[in-house]
DRENDO-1510 file (C-alpha; in Angstrom, 1 decimal, always signed):
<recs>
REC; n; res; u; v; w
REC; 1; UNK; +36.1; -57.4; -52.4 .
REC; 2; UNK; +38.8; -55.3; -51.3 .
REC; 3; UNK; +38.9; -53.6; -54.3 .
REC; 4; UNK; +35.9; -53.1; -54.8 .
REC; 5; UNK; +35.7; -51.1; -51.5 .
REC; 6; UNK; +38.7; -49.6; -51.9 .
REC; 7; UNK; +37.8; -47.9; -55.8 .
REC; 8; UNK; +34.5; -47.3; -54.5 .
REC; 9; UNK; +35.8; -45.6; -52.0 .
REC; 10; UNK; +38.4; -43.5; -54.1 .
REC; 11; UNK; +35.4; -42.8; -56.2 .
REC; 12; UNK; +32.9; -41.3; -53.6 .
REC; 13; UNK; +36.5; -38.9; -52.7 .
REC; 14; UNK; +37.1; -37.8; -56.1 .
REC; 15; UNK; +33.3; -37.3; -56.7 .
REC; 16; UNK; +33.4; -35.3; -53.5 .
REC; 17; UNK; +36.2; -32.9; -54.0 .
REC; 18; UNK; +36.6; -32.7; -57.3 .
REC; 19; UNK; +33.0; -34.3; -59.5 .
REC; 20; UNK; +30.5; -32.4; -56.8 .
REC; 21; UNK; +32.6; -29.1; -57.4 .
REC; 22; UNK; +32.9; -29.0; -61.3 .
REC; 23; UNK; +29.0; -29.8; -61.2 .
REC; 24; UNK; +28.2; -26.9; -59.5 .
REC; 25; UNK; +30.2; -24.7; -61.7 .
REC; 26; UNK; +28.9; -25.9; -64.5 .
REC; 27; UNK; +25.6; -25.2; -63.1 .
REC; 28; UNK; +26.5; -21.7; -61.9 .
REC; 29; UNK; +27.8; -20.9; -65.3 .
REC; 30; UNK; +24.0; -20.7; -66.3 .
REC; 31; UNK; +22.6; -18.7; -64.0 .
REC; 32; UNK; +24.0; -15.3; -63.7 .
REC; 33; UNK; +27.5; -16.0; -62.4 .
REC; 34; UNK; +25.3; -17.9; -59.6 .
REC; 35; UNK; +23.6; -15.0; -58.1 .
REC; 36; UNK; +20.1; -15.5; -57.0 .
REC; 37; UNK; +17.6; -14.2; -59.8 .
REC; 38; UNK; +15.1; -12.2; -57.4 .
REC; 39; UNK; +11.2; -11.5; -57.4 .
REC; 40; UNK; +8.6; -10.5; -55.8 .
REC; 41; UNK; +8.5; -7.2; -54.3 .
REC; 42; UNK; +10.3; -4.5; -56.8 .
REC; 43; UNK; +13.6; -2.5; -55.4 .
REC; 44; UNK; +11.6; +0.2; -54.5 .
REC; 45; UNK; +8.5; -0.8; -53.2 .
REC; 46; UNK; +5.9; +0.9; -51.1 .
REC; 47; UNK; +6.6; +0.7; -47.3 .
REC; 48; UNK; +2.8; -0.9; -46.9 .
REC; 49; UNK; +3.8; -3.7; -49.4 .
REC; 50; UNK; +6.9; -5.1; -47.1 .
REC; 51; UNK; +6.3; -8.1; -44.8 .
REC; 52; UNK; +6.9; -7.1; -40.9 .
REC; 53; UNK; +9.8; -8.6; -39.3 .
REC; 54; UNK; +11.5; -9.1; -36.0 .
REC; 55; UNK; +15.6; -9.3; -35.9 .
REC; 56; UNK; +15.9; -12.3; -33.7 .
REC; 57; UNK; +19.2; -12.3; -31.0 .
REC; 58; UNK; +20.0; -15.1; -29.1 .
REC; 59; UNK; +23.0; -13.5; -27.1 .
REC; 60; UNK; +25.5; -14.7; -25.0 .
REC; 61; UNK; +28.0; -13.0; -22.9 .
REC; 62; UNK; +27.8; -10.5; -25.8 .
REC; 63; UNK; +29.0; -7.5; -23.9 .
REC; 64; UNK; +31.6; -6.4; -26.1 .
REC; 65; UNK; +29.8; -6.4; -29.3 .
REC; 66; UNK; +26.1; -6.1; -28.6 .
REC; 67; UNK; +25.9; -2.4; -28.6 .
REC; 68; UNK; +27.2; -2.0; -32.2 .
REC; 69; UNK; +24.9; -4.3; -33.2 .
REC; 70; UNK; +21.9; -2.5; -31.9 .
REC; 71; UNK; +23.2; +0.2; -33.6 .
REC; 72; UNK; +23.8; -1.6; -36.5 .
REC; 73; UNK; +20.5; -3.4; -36.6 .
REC; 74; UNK; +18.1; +0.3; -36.1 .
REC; 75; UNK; +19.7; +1.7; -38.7 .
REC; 76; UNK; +18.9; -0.6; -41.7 .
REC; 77; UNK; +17.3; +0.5; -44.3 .
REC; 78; UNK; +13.5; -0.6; -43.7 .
REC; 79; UNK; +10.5; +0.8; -42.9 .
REC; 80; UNK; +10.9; +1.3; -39.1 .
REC; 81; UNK; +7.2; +0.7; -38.2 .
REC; 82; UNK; +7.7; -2.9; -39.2 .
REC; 83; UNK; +11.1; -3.6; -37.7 .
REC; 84; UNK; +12.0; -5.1; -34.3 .
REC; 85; UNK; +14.4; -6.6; -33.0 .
REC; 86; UNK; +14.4; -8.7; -30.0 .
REC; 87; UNK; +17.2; -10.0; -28.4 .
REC; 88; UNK; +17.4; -12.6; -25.6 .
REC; 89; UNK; +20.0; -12.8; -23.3 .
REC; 90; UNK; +20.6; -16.3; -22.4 .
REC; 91; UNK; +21.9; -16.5; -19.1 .
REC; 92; UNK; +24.7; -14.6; -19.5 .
REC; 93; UNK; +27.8; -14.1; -16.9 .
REC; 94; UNK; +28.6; -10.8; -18.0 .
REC; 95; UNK; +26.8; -7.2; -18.5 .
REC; 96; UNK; +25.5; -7.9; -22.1 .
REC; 97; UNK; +21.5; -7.6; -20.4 .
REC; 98; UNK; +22.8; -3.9; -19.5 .
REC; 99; UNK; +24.8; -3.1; -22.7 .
REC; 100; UNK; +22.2; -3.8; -25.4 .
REC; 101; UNK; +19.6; -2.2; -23.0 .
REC; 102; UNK; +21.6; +0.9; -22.9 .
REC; 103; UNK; +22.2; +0.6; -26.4 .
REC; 104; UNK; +18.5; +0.8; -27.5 .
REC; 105; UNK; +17.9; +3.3; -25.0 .
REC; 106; UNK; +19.3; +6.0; -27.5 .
REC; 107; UNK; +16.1; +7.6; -28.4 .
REC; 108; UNK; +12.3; +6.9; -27.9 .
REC; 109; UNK; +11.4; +5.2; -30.8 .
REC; 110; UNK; +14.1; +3.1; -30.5 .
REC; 111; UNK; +13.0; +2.2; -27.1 .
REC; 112; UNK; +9.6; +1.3; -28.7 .
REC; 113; UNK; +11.4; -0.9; -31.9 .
REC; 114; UNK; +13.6; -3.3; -29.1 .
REC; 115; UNK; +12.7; -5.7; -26.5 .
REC; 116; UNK; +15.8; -7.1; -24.3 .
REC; 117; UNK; +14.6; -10.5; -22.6 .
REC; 118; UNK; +17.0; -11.6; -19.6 .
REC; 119; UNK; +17.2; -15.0; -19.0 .
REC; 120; UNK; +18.6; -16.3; -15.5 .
REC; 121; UNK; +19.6; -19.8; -16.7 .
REC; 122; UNK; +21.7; -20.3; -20.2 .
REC; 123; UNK; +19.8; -23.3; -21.8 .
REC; 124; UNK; +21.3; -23.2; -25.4 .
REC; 125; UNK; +20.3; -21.2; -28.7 .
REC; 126; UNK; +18.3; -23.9; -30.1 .
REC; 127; UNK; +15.9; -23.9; -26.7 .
REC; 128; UNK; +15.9; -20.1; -27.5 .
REC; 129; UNK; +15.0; -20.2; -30.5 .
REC; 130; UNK; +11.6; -23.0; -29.8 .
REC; 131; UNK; +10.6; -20.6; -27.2 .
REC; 132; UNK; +11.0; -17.3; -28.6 .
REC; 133; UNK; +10.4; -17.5; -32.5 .
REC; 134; UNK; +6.6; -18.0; -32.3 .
REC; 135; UNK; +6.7; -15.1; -29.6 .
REC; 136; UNK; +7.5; -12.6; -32.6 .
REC; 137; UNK; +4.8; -11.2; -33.7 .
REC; 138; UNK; +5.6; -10.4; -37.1 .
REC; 139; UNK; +5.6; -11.7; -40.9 .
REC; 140; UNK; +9.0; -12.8; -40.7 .
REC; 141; UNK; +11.7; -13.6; -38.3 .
REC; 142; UNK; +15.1; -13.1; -39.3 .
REC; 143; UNK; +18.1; -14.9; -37.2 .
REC; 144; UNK; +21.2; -13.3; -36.6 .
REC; 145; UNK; +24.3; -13.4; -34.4 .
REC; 146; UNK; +25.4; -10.4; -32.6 .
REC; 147; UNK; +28.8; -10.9; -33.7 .
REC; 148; UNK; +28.1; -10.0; -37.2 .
REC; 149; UNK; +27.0; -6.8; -39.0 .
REC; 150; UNK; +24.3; -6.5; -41.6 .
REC; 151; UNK; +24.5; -4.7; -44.4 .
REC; 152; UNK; +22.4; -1.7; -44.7 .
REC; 153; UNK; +20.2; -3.2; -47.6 .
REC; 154; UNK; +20.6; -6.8; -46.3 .
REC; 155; UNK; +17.1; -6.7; -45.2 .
REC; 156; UNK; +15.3; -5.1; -48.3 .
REC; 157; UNK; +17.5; -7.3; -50.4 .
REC; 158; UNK; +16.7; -10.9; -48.5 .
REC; 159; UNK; +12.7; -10.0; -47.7 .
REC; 160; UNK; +12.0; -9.2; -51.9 .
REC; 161; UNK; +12.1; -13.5; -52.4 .
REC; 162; UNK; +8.8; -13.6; -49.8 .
REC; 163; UNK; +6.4; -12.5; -52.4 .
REC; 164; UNK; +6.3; -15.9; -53.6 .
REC; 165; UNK; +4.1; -17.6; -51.4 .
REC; 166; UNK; +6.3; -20.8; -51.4 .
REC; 167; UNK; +9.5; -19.5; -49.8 .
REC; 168; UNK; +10.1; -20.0; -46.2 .
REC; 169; UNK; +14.2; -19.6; -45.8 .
REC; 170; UNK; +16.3; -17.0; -47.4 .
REC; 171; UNK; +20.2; -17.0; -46.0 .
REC; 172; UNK; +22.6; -14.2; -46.7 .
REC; 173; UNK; +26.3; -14.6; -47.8 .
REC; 174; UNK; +28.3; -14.3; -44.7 .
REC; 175; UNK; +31.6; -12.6; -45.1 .
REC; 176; UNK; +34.8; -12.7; -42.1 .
REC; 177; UNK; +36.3; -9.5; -42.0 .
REC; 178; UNK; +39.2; -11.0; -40.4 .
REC; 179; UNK; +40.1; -14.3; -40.8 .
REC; 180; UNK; +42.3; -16.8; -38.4 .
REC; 181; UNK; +44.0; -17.8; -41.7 .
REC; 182; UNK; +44.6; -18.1; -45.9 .
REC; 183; UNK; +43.1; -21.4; -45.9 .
REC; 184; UNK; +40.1; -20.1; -43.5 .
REC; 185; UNK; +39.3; -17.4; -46.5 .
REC; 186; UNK; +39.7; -19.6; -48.8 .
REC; 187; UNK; +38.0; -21.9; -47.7 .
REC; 188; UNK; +34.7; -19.8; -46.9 .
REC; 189; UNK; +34.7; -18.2; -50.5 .
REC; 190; UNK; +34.5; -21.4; -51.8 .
REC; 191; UNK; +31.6; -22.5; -49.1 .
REC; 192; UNK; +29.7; -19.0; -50.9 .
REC; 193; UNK; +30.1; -20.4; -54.0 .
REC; 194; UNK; +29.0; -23.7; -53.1 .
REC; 195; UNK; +25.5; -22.3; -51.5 .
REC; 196; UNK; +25.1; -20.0; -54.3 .
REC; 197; UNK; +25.7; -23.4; -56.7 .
REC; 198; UNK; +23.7; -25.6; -55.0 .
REC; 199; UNK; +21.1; -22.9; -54.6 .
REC; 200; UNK; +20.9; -23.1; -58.6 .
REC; 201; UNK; +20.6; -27.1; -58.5 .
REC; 202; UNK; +17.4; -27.6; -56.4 .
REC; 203; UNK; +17.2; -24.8; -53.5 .
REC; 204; UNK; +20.1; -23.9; -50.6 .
REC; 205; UNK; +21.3; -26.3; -48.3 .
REC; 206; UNK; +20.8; -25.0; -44.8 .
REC; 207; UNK; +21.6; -21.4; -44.3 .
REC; 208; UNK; +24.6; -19.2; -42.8 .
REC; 209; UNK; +23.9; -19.1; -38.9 .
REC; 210; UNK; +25.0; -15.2; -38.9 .
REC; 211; UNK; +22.0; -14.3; -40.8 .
REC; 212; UNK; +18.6; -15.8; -42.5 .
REC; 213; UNK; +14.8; -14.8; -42.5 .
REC; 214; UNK; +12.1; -17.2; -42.0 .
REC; 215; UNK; +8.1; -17.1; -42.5 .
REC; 216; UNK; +7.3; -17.2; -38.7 .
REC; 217; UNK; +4.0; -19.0; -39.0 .
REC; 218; UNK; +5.9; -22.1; -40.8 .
REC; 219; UNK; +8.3; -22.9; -38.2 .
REC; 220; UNK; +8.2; -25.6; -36.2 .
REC; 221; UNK; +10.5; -26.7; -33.5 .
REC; 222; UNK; +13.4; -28.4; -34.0 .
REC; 223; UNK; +14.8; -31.0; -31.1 .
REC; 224; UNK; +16.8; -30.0; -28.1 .
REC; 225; UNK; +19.7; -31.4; -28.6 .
REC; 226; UNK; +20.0; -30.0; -32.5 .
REC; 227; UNK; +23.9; -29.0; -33.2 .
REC; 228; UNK; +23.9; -27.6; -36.1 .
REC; 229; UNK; +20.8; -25.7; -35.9 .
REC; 230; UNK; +21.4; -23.5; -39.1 .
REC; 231; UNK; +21.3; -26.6; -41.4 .
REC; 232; UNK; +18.3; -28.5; -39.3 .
REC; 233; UNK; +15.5; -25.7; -39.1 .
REC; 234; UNK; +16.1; -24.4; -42.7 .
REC; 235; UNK; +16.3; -28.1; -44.2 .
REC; 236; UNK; +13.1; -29.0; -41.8 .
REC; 237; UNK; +11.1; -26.2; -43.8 .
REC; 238; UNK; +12.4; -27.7; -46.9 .
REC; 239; UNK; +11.2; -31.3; -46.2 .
REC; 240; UNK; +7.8; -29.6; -45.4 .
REC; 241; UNK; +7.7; -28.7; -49.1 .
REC; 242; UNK; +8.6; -25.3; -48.8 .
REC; 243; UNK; +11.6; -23.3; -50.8 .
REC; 244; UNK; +15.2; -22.1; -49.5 .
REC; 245; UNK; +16.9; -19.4; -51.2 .
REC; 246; UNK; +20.7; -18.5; -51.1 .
REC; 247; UNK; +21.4; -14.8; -51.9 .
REC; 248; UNK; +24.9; -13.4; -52.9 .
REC; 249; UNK; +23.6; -9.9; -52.2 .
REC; 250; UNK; +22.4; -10.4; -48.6 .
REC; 251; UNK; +25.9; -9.7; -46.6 .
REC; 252; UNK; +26.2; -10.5; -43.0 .
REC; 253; UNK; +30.1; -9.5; -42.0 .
REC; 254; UNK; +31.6; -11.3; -39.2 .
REC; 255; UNK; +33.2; -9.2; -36.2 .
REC; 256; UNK; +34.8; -11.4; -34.4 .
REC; 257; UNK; +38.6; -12.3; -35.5 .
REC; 258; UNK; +38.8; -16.0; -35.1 .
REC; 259; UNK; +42.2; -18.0; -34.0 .
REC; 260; UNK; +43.1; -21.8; -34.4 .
REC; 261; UNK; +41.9; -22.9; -30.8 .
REC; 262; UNK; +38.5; -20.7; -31.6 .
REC; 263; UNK; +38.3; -22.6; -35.3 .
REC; 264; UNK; +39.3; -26.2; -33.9 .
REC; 265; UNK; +36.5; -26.0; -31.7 .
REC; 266; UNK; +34.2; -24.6; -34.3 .
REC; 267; UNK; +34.7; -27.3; -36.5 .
REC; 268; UNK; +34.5; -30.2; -33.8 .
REC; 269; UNK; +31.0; -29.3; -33.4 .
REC; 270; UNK; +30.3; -29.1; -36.7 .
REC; 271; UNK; +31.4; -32.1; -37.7 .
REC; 272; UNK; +29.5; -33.6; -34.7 .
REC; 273; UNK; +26.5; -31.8; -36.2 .
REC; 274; UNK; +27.3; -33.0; -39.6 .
REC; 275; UNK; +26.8; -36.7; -38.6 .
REC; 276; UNK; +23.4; -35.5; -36.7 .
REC; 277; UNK; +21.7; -33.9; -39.5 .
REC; 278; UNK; +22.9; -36.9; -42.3 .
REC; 279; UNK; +21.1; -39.2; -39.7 .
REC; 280; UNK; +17.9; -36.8; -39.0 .
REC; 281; UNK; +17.5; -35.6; -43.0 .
REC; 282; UNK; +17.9; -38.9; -44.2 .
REC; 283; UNK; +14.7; -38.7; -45.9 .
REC; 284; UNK; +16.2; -35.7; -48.0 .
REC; 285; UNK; +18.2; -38.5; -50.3 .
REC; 286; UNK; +14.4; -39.0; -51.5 .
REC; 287; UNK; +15.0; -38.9; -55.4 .
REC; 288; UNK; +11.9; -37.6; -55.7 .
REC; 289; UNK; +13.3; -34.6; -54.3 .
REC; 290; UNK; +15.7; -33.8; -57.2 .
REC; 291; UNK; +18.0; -31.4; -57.1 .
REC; 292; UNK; +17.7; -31.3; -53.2 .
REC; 293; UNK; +18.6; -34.8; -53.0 .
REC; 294; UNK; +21.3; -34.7; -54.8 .
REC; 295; UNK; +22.7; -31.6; -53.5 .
REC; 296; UNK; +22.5; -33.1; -49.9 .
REC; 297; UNK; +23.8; -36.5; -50.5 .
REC; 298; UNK; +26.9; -35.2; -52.1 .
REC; 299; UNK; +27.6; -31.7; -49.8 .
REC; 300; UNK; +26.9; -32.2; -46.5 .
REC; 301; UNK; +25.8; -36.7; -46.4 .
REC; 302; UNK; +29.0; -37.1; -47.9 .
REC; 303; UNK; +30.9; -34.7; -45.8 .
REC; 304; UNK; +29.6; -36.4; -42.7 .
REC; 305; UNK; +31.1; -39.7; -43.7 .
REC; 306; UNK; +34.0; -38.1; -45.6 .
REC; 307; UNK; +36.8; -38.9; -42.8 .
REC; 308; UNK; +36.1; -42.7; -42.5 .
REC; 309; UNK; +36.0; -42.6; -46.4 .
REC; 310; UNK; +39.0; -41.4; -46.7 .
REC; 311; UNK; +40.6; -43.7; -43.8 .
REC; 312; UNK; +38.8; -46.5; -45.8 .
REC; 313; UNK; +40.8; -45.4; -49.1 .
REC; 314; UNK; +44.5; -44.9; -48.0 .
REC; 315; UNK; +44.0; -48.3; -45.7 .
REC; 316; UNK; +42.8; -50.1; -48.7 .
REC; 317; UNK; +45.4; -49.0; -51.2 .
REC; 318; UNK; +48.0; -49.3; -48.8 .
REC; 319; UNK; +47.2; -52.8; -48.4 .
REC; 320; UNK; +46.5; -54.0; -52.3 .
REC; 321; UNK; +50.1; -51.7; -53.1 .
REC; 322; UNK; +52.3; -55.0; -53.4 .
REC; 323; UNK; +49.4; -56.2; -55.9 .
REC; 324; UNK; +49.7; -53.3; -58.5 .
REC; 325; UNK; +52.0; -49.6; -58.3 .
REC; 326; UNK; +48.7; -48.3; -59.4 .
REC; 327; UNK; +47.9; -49.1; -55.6 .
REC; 328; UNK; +51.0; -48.0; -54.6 .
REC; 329; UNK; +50.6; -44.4; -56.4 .
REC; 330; UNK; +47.2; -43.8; -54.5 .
REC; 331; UNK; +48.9; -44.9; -51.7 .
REC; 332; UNK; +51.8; -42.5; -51.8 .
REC; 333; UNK; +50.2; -39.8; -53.1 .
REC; 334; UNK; +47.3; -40.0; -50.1 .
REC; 335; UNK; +50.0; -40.1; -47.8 .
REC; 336; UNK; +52.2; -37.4; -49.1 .
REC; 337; UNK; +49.1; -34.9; -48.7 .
REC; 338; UNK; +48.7; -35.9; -45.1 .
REC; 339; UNK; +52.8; -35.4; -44.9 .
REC; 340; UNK; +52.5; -32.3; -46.4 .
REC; 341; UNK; +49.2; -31.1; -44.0 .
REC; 342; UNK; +51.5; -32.0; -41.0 .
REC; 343; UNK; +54.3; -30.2; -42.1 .
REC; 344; UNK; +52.4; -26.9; -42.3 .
REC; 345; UNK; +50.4; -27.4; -39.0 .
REC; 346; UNK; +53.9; -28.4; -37.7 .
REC; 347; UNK; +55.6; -24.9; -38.8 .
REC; 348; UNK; +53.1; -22.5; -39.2 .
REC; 349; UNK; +55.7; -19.4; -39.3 .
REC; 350; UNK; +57.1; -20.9; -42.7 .
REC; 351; UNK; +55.5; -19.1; -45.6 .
REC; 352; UNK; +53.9; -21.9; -47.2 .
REC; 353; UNK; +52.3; -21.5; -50.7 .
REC; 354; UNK; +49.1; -21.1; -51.2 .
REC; 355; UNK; +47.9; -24.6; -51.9 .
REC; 356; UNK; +49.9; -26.2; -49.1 .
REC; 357; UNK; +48.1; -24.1; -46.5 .
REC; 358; UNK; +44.7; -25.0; -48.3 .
REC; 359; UNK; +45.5; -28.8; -48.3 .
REC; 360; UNK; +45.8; -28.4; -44.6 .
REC; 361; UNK; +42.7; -26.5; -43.7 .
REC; 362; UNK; +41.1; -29.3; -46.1 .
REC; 363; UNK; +42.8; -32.2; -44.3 .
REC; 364; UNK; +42.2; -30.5; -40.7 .
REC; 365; UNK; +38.8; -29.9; -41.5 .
REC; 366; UNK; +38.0; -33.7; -42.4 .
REC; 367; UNK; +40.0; -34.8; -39.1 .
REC; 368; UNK; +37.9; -32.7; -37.1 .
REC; 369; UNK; +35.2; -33.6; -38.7 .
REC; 370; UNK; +35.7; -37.4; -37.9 .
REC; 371; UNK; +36.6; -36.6; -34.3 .
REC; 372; UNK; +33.5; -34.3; -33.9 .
REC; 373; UNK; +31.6; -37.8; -35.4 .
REC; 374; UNK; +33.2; -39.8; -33.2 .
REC; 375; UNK; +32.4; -37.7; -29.8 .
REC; 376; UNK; +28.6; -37.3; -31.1 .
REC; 377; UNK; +28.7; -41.3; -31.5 .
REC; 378; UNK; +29.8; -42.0; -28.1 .
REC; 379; UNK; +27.7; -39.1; -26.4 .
REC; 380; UNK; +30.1; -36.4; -25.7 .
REC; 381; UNK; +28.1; -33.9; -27.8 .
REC; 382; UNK; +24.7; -34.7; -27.9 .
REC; 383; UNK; +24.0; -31.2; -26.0 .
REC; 384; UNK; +22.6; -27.5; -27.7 .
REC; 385; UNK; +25.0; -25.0; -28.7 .
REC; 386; UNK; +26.7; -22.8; -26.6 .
REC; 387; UNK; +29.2; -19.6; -26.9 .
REC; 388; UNK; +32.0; -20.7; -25.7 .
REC; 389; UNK; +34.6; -18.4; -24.9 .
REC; 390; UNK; +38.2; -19.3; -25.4 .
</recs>
């Protein structure tokens, strides 16, 4: 029986890293070096034919950043009589109320295109986000972070796949323009390719936080205490039968420069969140679903469980090792990888190669990822997301 636990174990990490992976390429290989194909509206089409659409802000002791992305935001190229953006200031300690009004007090029609709601108590993006999505009155609401820039076409590029009537989510391709580390931007170019894979396979899997469009008359709220609200609301359209789209050509660049407390902190919640969602979209493994079933049990199902997997793998070959030095090569080799994670994390001034620093990011990503499990198990973060500055 141990055996049997342990290979199956091995397996489901193999399949995870490596099976999963080599999938996807394959599948990307086929369809256009994984760029979305789109249609719909043509590059160029009439300013009457485009869907209205409110740029949705939840903000956050944004001060330092809101006004550029204002700025950023009225100056996209799209028809300016059906843009808006809205941004709502949730409970914030600092002057970002006065900065982004300010900011969109540049000229009159600007003025007209903006509305800046203050909130007096911070209750969370996701309570934001029930309360002020259906209060856009427009075709389409698109969610964004004011830490991150669009690209000037971003909206003419995502809004094209809405002229098929069966598409409710369309995420960008979010891009750091300074990452905390290698391993950090290695690690989201391989998350683009993922998306952009899995995307191919049976529709996207959730949707990059920075930026995504939604049709506003198909949401529906999501609960309260949602973590990971980026996967939940996209993949709760999805399991209402409607289609998410992953485009390569939708950029969303990240201004803030990240660091390792900013990232560790990140990632706990995530993997708290990743544990939430497998347990809420469980009806997703539905094989009846098809490619989005299989795309969700073995990215983000998997991931959630990944940690104990793993624990469950290096305990178990450690144990059957005096049986067989098959055992004891699994064995060693797990634990030289977690050796070799600690002796980078340990002496991060050393130049390490290039796939040293990337096992680490991997190995601290799954740790976190089991410690952000086990604090959502025993209650510590079963509360809505919050900026938290550090």
């Amino acid at each position: 029986m141990l055996e049997l636990l342990t290979t199956t174990a091995i397996a489901l990490v193999g399949y995870h890293h490596v099976g999963y992976p080599l999938l996807l390429r394959a599948v990307a290989s086929k369809t256009a070096d994984g760029r979305a194909t789109p249609r719909g509206f043509a590059p160029h089409a009439g300013d009457a034919e485009l869907p209205s659409i409110t740029l949705l802000i939840p903000a956050y002791n944004e001060e330092a950043v809101i006004a550029a992305k204002v700025m950023n935001v009225l100056s996209l190229d799209y028809p300016a009589d059906r843009l808006r953006l809205r941004i709502v200031c949730d409970g914030c300690s600092d002057a970002t109320y006065d900065a982004a009004v300010a900011a969109s007090a540049f000229d009159d029609d600007a003025v007209d295109r903006v509305t800046v709601v203050n909130c007096m108590e911070n209750r969370g993006k996701v309570a934001v986000l029930n309360e002020q999505v259906p209060r856009c009155n427009t075709d389409l609401v698109a969610l964004t972070d004011a830490s991150s820039l669009l690209a000037v076409d971003a909206l003419l590029t995502a809004v094209r796949h809405f002229a098929e009537p069966d598409v409710g989510i369309v995420s960008g391709t979010y891009k750091l323009l300074d990452p905390g580390s290698e391993g950090e931007a290695a690690y989201w170019r391989y998350q683009a390719r993922v998306r952009a894979a899995e995307a191919a396979l049976g529709g996207a899997i959730g949707a990059h936080g920075a930026f995504y469009v939604l049709r506003r008359d198909a949401f529906r709220a999501i609960p309260a205490d949602t973590i990971n609200d980026d996967f939940i609301l996209p993949m709760t359209m999805v399991a209402d039968g409607l289609r998410a789209i992953y485009d390569t050509e939708a950029l969303a660049y990240e201004l803030d420069g990240t660091n390792l407390t900013a990232d560790w902190r990140r990632r706990l919640r995530i993997g708290a969140g990743n544990l939430q969602q497998a347990v809420r979209l469980i009806h997703l493994l539905d094989p009846r679903r098809g490619g989005t079933a299989l795309a969700f049990f073995s990215g983000k199902f998997l991931r959630a469980f990944m940690p104990f997997i793993l624990a469950a793998a290096l305990l178990g070959a450690a144990i059957l090792a005096p049986s067989h030095p098959l055992w004891a090569v699994i064995a060693g080799g797990q634990a030289a990888g977690y050796a070799l994670a600690a002796l980078v994390h340990g002496f991060p001034t050393v130049r390490w190669p290039g796939p040293a620093r990337s096992i680490h990011y991997l190995v601290q990503g799954h740790l976190a990822n089991g410690m952000g499990a086990l604090s959502y198990l025993i209650g510590r973060h079963r509360r809505p997301w919050r900026r938290v500055e550090v």
